[in-house]
C-alpha positions, 0 to 999 in steps of 0.5 A: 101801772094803769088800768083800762077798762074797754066797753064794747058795743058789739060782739066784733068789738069785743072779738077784734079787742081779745084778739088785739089783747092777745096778739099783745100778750096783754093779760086780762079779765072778761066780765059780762056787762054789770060784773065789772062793777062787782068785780071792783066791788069785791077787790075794794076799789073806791076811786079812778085811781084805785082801779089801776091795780085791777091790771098791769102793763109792761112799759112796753105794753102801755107805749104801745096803747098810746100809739095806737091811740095816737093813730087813732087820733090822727085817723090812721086806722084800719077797719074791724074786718082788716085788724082780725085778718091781721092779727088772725095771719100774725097769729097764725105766723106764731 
């Protein structure tokens, strides 16, 4: 599997990210700035490669992430304000 670590760069970011997690049933980990580092440190991660076994993604999951980045890419987004409106109505559709 493939580890992805995100670094927002403001509180929205970091809302419409577990939102999107979550609206995927993604699991994960949230850390304080300068945790990660120590985090990787105590579950004995030394290289890139090795970080992969922090988190696991389904085929599913990972095929999902490369459209979304595959749409980024091309400039098919949407905004912060119009992604948490959605995923704010599909979960509440759950």
């Amino acid at each position: 599997m493939e580890t992805i670590l995100v670094h927002p760069e403001n509180q929205e970011q970091v809302e419409v990210i577990k939102a999107f997690f979550n609206a995927l049933k993604i699991k994960f980990e949230s850390e304080k700035t300068g945790s990660a580092k120590r985090m990787i440190e105590e579950k004995g991660i030394r290289s890139k490669e090795n970080a992969y076994d922090l988190y696991i993604l389904t085929a599913e999951q990972k095929q999902r992430l490369e459209q979304s980045r595959s749409s980024i890419r091309s400039g098919d987004f949407k905004t912060n304000d119009q992604i948490k409106t959605e995923v704010a109505a599909w979960l509440h559709s759950l």
